[in-house]
MARKE-336795 format. One record per residue (C-alpha): x negated, z, y negated. Coordinates in steps of 0.25 Angstrom, whole numbers, plus 5000, padded with zeros to 4 digits. Example, Ala and Ser with C-alpha at 12.3 -4.5 7.8 and 13.67 -1.06 7.14 Angstrom:
% MARKE-336795
495150315018494550295004
% end
This chain:
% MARKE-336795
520149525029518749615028518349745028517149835029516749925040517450065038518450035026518750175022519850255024519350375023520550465020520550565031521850615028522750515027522250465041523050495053522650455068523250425081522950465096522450355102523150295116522150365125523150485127523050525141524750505144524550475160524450585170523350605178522450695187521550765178520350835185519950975178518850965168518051085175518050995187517450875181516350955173515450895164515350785174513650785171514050745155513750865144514650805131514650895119515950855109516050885095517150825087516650735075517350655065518250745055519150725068520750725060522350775067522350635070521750535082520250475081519550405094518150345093517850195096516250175097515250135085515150025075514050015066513550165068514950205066515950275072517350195076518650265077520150205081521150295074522450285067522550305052523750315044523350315028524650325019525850235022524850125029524850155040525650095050526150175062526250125077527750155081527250175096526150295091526650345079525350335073524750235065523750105072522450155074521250105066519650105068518850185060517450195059516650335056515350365051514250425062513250535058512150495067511550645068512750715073513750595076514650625068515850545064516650525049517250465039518250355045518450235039519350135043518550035052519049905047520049825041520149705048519949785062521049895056522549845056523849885058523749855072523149975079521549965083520950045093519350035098518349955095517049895098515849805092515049705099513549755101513249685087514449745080514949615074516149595084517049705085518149725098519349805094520649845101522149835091523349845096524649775091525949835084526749785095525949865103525049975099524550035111524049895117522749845112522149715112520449685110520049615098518649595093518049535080516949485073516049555061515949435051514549395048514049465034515249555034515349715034516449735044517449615042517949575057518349445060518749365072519849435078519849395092520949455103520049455117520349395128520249535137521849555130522849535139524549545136525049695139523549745138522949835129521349825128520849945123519350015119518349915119516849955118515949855119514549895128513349905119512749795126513649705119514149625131515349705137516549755131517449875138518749905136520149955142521449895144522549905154522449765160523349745172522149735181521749875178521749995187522750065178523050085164521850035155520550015163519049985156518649845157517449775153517249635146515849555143515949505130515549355127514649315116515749265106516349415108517449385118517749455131517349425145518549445156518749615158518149665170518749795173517849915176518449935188518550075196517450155191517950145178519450135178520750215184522150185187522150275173521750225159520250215155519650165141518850175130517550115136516350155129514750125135513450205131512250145125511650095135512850045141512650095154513850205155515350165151516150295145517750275145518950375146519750365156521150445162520650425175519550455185519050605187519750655175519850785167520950735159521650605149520450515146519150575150517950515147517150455158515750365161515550245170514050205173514150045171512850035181512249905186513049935200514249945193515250045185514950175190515950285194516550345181516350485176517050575170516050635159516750775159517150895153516150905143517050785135518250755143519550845142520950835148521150755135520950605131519250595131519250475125518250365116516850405120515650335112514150355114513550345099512050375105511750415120512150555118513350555108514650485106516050505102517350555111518650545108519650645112521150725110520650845116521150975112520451045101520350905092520950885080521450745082522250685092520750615096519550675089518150605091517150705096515550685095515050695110513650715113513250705127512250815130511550745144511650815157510150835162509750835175508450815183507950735196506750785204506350805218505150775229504750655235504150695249503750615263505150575271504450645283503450735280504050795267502650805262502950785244502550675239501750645226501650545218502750475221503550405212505150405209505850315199507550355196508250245194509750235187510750155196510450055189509150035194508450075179507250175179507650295174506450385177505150395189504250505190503150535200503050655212502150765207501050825219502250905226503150765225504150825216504650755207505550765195506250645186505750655171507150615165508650675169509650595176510950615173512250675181512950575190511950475188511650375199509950355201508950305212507450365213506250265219505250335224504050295229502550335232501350265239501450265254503050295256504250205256504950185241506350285242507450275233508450365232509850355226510250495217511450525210511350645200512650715205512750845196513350875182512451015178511350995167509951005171510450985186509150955194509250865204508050875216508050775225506950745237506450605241505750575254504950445256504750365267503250325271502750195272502050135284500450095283499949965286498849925291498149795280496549745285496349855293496849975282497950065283498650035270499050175265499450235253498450315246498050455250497850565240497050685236496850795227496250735214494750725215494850785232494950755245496150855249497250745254498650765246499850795255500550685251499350585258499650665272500850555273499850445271498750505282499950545291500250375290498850335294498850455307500050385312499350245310497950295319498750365329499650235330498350145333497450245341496250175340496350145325495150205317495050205304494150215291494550305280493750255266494150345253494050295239494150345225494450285212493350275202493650385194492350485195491050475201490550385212489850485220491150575219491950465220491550435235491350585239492850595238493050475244492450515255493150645254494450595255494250495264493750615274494850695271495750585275495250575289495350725292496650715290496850615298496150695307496650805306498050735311497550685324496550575322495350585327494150575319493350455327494450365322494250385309493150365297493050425283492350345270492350345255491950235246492150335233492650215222491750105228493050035233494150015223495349945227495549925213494149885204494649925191493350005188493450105175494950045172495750085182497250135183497650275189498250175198497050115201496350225202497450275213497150145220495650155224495850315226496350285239496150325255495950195265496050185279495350085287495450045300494350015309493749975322
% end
């Protein structure tokens, strides 16, 4: 048999609906929603679709449109399951206004995919030509088993193939798959004998012929000793959403989010009250990165589920600070910090400004795990592990850093230093290059009979004549201070060589990196 895609049945009012099996009929400790919060999530929910009396619950995206599992009953077709009362579900799919998002007109899915049986969610291999789909039997209509099929070649919405998959087991019902966008892993729930009670959220790779890898549970962070499903990823496939009875929980399903980091399945959380109510929160779908679909029985609906647009309004906080000398707590400028996700990915780096304060150019996001590198010439690379631990809008978060100087060494009778710095175009030593001069004080009064020879240079930027005047300049200012910290002046000697000495010859094409180099302060030592 074939069809097309969306074989209409468009005739509202003779369509009746069920309530899906997610109705929350276990008892359990339900935590207030005022003590939860908004959990760092903003969700604005406006219902969509011309929502009926009866049941609708959203299941993912095919082909720009919206799919929906629901029970229709048109005239004296229909046939009623004995143990519901209401007739098999069906899939639907709906029209998506990409402005506002939308939903309508519901047409019957598919023919072939559509029987008397009862379908339920469903789910399309990253191309769209293979198509994974849960139906239960009349035996026994609250027990699914997972299908998939394939799109024949040339055709517009004729599934072959039916294959039963090898994750089915006897006396197990596999139920809301969703296939990651990747491609390459399929999620679902079933209530294996294995599982840590009721229906826990497993994963499967999927094989290049369409078939399914052995299920590996998602283990603690995901699952309860209470029921958890309807798995669905974001874009980027980095967060897994799922509703779940159990964990820190306002009440029936609530929605939550796991982080499926490179260290392993994160902690879940509870995506508050700004979308989760002491009713089933069910079927949530991210259509772009800011806006999906939610399912719910809440009060104020007209259905037993209505689908409800969601828009996630992000929580926006900032991350700034110092970064200042471990010892001293002189600020440092200059100095250059990197955030990194726990993944280790490069979110953002930004530079200390003259009073080394600093201040991250992006937000970073509530209860979000980061690391900061930061490093400057002359101390010891630090990094830092921070964790954005609070839910209000536009929290700042103000952190301080210390670094740890380095030790000098001493190469062919130099004190290798980092560089020290003036006032552009002066001879006035910045604070920040005390720490440098303190290193090479503790040096001479470590070797008493060390003297040494304190040559200045310049980049080429300017005049010859100006050029070495400054030099010289800085290179005197250099050993007053020494000086003036308890060295006495027979052991040391002032020189400048102005832009006579480059350590980088790159004439009238150099870098501002370049140009850093040969600016520079050397200390010799000598007989």
């Amino acid at each position: 048999m074939k069809t097309k895609l969306c074989f209409l049945i468009f005739l509202m009012a003779n369509l009746t609906f069920s309530q899906d099996g997610a109705t929350n009929n276990s008892t359990q400790t339900q935590t207030p929603s005022n003590a939860i919060g908004n959990n760092g999530f903003n969700f604005k929910i406006a219902p969509t679709f011309e929502n009926t009396e009866f049941s609708e619950i959203g299941s993912g995206f095919f082909k720009e449109k919206f799919i929906m599992v629901s029970s229709k009953k048109v005239g004296g077709l229909s046939k009623i399951d004995p143990k519901t009362g209401e007739s098999f579900k069906d899939l639907y799919c709906l029209d998506v206004n990409p402005e506002d998002g939308f939903i309508s007109r519901p047409l019957s899915y598919s023919r072939i995919l559509n029987t008397h049986f009862s379908e339920d969610q469903i789910t399309f291999s990253k191309s769209e030509t293979t198509v994974y789909y849960t139906r239960s039997s009349h035996e026994n209509s609250l027990e699914f088993k997972l299908y998939k099929s394939d799109l024949e070649a040339g055709s517009n919405g004729n599934w072959i193939n039916e294959t039963l998959l090898s994750v089915n087991q006897d006396n197990v019902s596999v139920e809301t798959p969703f296939v990651n966008h990747a491609g390459n892993k399929l999620y679902f729930s079933a209530n294996y004998p294995n599982s840590q009670g009721g229906f826990d959220i497993y994963v499967s790779d999927i094989n290049s012929d369409g078939t399914l890898g052995t299920p590996k549970n998602l283990g603690s962070m995901v699952n309860t000793t209470k029921d958890e499903k309807y798995p669905a990823l974001s874009l980027d496939d980095k967060y897994l959403f799922f509703a779940s009875k159990g964990h820190n929980n306002i009440g029936g399903y609530d929605l939550f989010r796991s982080k499926l980091s490179n260290s392993g399945t994160k902690q879940a959380r509870n995506l508050g009250n700004t979308i989760n109510t002491k009713q089933d929160d069910i079927a949530f779908f991210l259509a772009t990165k800011r806006r999906g679909y939610v399912s719910s029985n809440k009060p104020g609906g007209i259905g037993s589920y209505d689908v409800y647009i969601v828009t996630n309004h992000p929580v926006l906080q900032s991350l700034r600070g110092t970064v200042s000398d471990v010892d001293s707590k002189i600020k440092l400028p200059n100095a250059e910090l990197i955030l990194f996700d726990d993944d280790g990915q490069e979110i953002s780096r930004t530079t200390t400004n003259e009073l080394g304060a600093f201040k991250f150019p992006v937000n970073v996001a509530p209860f979000e795990e980061y690391s900061i590198t930061t490093t400057k010439e002359g101390f010891i690379t630090n990094s830092l592990a921070f964790t954005a631990d609070h839910t209000e809008d536009k929290f700042k978060y103000i952190i301080d850093i210390e670094l740890q100087p380095t030790v000098p060494v001493i190469v062919d009778q130099k004190i290798v230093l980092e560089n020290i710095y003036f006032d552009f175009d002066k001879w006035n030593i910045k604070e920040e290059s005390f720490l440098t001069l303190n290193k090479v004080v503790t040096i001479l009064n470590n070797n008493p009979d060390m003297k040494l020879d304190i040559q200045g240079h310049t980049d080429n930027r300017g005049s010859a004549s100006y050029n070495l005047t400054l030099s010289k300049r800085r290179a005197a200012s250099t050993m007053k201070y020494l000086v003036e910290h308890g060295i006495t002046a027979e052991r040391l000697q002032s020189e400048g060589f102005g832009e006579t000495k480059p350590l980088i010859d790159c004439k009238s094409n150099c870098s501002e990196e370049e140009h850093h180099t040969n600016r520079r302060i050397e200390f010799l030592i000598v007989d």
